[in-house]
DRENFI-615284 format. One line per 5 residues: their letters; for each residue x, y, z of N, C-alpha, C. Coordinates in nm, 4 decimals, padded with zeros to 6 digits. Layout:
N
a) X:Y:Z:X:Y:Z:X:Y:Z | ...
# end
This chain:
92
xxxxx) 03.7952:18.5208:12.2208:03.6992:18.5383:12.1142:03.6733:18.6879:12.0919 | 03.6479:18.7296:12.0154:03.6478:18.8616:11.9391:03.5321:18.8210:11.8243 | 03.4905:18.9645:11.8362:03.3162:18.9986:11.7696:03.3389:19.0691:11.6535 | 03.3636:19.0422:11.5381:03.3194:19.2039:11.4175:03.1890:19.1960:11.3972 | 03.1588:19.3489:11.4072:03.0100:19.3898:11.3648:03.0411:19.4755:11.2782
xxxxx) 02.8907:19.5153:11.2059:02.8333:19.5836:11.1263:02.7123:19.6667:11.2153 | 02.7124:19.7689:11.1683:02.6092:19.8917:11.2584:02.5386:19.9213:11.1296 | 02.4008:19.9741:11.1733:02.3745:20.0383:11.0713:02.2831:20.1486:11.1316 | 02.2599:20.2864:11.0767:02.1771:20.3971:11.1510:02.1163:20.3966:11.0232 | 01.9841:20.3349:10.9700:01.8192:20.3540:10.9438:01.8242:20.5000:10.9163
xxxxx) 01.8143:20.5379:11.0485:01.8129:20.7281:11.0148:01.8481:20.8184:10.9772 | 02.0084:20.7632:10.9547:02.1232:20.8458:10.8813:02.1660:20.7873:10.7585 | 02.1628:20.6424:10.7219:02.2033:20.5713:10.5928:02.3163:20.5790:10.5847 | 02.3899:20.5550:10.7834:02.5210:20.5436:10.7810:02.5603:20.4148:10.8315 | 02.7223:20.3438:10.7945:02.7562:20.2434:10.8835:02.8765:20.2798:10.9346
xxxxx) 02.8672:20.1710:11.0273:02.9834:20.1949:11.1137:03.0529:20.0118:11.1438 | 03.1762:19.9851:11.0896:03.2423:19.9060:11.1008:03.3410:19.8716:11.2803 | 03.3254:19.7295:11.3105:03.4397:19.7383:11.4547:03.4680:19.6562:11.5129 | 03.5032:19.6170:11.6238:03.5079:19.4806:11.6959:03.5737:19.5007:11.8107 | 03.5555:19.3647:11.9167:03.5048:19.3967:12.0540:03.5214:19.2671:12.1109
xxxxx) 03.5767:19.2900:12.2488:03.5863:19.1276:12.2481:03.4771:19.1152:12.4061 | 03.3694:19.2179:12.3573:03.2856:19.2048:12.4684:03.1421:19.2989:12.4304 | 03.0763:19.2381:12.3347:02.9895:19.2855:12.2114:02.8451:19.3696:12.2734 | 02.8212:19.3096:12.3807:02.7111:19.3861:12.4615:02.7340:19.4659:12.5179 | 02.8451:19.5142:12.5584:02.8751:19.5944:12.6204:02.9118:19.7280:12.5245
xxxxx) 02.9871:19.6801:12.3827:03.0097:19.7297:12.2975:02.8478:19.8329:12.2284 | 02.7658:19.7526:12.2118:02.6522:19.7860:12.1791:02.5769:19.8800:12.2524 | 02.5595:19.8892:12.3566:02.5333:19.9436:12.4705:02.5761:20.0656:12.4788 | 02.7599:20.0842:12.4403:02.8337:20.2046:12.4133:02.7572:20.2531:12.2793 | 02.7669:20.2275:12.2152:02.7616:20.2726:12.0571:02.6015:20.3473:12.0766
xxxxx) 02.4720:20.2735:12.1208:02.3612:20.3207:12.1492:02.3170:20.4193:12.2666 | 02.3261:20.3800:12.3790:02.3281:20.4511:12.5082:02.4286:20.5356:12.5964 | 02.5437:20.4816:12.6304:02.6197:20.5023:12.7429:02.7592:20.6213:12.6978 | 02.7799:20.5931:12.5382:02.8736:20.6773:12.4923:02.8392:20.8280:12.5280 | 02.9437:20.9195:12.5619:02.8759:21.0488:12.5409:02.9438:21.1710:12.4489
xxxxx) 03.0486:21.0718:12.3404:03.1289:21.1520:12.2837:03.1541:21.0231:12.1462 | 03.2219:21.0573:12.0334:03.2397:21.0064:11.9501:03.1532:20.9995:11.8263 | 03.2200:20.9327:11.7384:03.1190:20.9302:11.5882:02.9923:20.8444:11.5905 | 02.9935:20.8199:11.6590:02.8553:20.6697:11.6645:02.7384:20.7499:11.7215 | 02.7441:20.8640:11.8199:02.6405:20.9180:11.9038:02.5806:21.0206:11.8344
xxxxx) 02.6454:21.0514:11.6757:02.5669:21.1438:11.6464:02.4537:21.0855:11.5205 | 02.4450:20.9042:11.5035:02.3732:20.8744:11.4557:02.3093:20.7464:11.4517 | 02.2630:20.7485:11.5747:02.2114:20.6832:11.6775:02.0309:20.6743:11.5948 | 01.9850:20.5937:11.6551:02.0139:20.5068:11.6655:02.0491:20.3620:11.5887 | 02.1882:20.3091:11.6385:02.2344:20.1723:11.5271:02.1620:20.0561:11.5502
xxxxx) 02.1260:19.9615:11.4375:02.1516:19.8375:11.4389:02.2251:19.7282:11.4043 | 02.2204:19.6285:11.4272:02.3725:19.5481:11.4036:02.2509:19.4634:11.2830 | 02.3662:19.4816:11.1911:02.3043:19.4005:11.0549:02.4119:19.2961:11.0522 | 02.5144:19.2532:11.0833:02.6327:19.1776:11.0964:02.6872:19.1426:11.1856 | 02.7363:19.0092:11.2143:02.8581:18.9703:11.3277:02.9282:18.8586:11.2607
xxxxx) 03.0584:18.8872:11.3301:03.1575:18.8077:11.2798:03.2660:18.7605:11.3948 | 03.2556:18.5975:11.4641:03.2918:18.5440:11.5586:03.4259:18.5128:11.5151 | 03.5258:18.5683:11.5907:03.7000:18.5169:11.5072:03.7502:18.4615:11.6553 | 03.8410:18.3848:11.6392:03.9300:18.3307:11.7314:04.0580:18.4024:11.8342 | 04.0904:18.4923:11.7516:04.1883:18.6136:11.7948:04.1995:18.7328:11.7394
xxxxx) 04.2128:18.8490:11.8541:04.2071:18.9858:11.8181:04.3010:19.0293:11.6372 | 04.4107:18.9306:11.6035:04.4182:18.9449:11.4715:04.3047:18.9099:11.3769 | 04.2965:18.7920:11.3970:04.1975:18.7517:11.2759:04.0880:18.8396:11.2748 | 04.0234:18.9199:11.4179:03.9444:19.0287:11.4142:03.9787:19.1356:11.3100 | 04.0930:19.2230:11.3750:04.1330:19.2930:11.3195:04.1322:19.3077:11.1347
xxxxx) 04.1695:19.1867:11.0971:04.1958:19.1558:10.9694:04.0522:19.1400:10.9051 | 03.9240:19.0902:10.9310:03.8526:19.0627:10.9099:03.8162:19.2519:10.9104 | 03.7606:19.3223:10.9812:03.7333:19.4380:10.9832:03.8203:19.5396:10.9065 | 03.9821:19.4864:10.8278:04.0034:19.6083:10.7767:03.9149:19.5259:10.6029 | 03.8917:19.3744:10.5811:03.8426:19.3592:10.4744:03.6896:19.4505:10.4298
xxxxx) 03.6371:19.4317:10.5441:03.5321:19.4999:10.5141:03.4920:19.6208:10.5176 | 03.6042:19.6939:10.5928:03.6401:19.8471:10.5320:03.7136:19.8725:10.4154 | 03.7477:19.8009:10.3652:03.7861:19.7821:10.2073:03.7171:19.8106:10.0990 | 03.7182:19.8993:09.9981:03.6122:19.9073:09.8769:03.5198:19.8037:09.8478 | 03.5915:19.7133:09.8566:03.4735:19.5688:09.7966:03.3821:19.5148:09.9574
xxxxx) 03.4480:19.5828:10.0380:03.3549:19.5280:10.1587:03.2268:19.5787:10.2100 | 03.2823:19.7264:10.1442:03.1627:19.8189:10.1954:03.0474:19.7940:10.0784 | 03.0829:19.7232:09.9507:03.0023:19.7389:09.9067:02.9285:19.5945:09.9407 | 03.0026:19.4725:09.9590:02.9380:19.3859:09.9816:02.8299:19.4450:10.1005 | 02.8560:19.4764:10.1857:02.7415:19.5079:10.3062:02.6203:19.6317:10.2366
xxxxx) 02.7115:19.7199:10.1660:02.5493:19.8141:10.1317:02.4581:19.6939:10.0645 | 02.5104:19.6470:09.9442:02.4456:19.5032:09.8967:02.3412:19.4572:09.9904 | 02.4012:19.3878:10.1285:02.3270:19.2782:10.1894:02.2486:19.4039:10.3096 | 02.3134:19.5002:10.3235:02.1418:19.5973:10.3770:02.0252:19.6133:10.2780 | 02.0765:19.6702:10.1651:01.9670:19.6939:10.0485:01.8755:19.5965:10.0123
xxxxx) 01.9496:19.4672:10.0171:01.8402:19.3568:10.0054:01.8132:19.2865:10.1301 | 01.8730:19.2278:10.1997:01.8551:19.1617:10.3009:01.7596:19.2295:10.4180 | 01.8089:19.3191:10.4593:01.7294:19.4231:10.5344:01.6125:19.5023:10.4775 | 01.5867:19.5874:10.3845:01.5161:19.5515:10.3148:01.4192:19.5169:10.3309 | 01.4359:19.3579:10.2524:01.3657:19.2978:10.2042:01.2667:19.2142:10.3076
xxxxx) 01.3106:19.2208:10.4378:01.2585:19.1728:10.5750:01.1784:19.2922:10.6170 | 01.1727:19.3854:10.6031:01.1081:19.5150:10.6479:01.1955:19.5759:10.7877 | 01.3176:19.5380:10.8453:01.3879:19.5646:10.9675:01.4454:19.7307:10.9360 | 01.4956:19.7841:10.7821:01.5022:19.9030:10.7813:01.4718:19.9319:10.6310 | 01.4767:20.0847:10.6056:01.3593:20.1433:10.4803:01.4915:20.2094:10.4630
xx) 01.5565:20.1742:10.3516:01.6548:20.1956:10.2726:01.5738:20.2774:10.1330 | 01.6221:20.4115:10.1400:01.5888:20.4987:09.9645:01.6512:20.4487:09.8640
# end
């Protein structure tokens, strides 16, 4: 089993697309434990998305859709409202 997520940094009005076939641990990196990479300089993320696939392809494939023009926009979409609209982050 394999995880795609969605990140989102509140503070920066950045995302970050990925997947993991061990998601807490993954999370953990991305927030705390990393001490190098693109994720640590906009900290802190939340996961606005997951996506449970059967095999590291269908992962894979699933994560390059949503790094895709139409993917990224589907997700700014469902932060802007969804998130939002729950009060979880304050989107300008």
């Amino acid at each position: 089993m394999f995880t795609v997520y969605i990140l989102y940094s509140n503070t920066k009005d950045k995302i970050y697309i990925g997947y993991t076939s061990d998601p807490i641990q993954r999370f953990y990196s991305h927030n705390i434990f990393a001490k190098k990479g693109y994720t640590i300089k906009f900290r802190p993320w939340e996961v606005v998305y997951t996506d449970v696939t059967e095999s590291k392809a269908a992962a894979m494939k699933r994560e390059s859709q949503l790094k895709s023009s139409k993917g990224r926009e589907w997700i700014l979409n469902k932060i802007r409202t969804e998130y939002k609209m729950y009060g979880f982050i304050s989107v300008s």
